[in-house]
C-alpha positions as a printed NumPy array, in Angstrom:
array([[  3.405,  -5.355, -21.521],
       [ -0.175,  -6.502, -20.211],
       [  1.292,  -9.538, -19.066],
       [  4.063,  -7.81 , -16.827],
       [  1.285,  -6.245, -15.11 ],
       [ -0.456,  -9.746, -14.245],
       [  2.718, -11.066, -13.311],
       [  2.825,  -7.843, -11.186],
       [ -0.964,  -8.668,  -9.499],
       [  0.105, -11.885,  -8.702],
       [  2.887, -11.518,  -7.109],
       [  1.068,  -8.488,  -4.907],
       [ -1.401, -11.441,  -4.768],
       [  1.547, -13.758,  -3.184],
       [  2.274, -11.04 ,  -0.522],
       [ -0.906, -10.496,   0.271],
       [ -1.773, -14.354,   0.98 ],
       [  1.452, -14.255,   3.375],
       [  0.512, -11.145,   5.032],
       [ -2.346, -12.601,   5.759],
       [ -1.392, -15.948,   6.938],
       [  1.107, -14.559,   9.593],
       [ -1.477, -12.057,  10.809],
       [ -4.147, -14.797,  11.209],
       [ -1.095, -17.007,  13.392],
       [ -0.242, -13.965,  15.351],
       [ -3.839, -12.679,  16.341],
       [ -5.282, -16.183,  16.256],
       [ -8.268, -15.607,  13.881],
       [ -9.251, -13.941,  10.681],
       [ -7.773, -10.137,  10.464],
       [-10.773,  -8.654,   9.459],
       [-13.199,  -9.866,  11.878],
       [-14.285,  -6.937,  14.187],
       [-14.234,  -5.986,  17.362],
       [-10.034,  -5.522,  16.679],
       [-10.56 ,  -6.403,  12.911],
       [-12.162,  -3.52 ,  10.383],
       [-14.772,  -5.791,   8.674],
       [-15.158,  -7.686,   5.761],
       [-15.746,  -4.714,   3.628],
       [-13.276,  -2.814,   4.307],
       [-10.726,  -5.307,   4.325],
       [-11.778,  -6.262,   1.144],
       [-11.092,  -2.746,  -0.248],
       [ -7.781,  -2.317,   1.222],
       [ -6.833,  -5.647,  -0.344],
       [ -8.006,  -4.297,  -4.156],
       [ -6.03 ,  -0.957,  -3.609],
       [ -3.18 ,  -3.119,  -2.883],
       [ -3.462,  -5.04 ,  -5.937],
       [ -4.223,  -2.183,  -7.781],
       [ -0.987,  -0.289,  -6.329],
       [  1.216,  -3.243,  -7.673],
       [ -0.704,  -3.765, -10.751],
       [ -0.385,  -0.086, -12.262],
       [  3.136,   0.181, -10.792],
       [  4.378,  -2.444, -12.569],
       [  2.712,  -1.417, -15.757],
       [  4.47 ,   1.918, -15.462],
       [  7.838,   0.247, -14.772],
       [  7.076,  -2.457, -17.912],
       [  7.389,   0.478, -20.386],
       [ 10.569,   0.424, -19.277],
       [ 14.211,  -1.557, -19.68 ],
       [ 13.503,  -2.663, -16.308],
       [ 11.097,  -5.092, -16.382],
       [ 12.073,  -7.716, -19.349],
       [ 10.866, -10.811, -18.115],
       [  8.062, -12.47 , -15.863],
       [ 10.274, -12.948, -12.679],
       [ 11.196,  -9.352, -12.275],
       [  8.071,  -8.314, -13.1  ],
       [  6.761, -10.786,  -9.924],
       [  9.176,  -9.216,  -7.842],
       [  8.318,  -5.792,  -8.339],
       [  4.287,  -6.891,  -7.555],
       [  5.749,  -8.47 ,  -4.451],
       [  7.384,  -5.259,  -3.091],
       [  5.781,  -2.38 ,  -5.08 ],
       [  3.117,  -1.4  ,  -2.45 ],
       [  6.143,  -0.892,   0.483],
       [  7.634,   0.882,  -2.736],
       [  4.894,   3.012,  -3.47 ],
       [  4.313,   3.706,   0.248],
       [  8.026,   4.779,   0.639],
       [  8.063,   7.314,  -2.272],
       [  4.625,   8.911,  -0.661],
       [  6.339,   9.296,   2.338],
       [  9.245,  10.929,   0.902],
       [  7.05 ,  13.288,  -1.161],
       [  4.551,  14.201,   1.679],
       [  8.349,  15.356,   3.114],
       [  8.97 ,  16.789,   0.036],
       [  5.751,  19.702,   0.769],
       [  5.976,  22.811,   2.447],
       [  5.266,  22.471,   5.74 ],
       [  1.629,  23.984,   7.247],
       [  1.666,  27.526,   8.576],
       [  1.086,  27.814,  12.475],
       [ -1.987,  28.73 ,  13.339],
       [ -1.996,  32.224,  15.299],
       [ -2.067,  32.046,  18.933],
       [ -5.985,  32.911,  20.438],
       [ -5.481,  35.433,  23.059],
       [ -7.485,  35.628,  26.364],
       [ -9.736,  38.727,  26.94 ],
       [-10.808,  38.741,  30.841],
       [ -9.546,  37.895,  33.78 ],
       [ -9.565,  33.757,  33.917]])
């Protein structure tokens, strides 16, 4: 099972690296570098919780049928973050949505 979930980091590794790339040719330089970039730091981070995403994903889904061989298991690192991201969004749907806040009313004569 371990080795599903490598296969699953590098393939989230592979769609990282193009992310990356076509960023860079759109913008012209490096993603991360400020004043439009976040910095090197936090660029860094969002790149481990991406890997991470794919990594435990695919994990999960390797105790499963699903994943029985190295290529699925690349494909699901490939596409598991927009996966993961999807389901959140459906689930954040999924809540109850926030009370109003009452209205403040105006005492006085402005």
């Amino acid at each position: 099972m371990w080795q599903y979930a490598l296969w699953g980091l590098v393939g989230a590794a592979a769609n990282r690296a193009l992310l990356i790339l076509e960023v860079s040719e759109r913008v012209k330089k490096w993603p991360w570098t400020p004043p439009d970039g976040p910095g090197g730091g936090i660029y860094a981070a969002s790149i481990a919780l991406h890997l991470g995403i794919a990594t435990a994903s695919t994990a999960a889904l390797a105790t499963t049928a699903i994943i029985s061989n190295g290529l699925t298991a690349f494909g699901f690192g490939v596409g598991a973050p927009v996966v993961v991201k999807k389901a959140s969004q459906y689930a954040i749907r999924l809540l109850p949505p926030e009370p109003p806040e009452p209205a403040q009313e105006i005492v006085g004569g402005e």
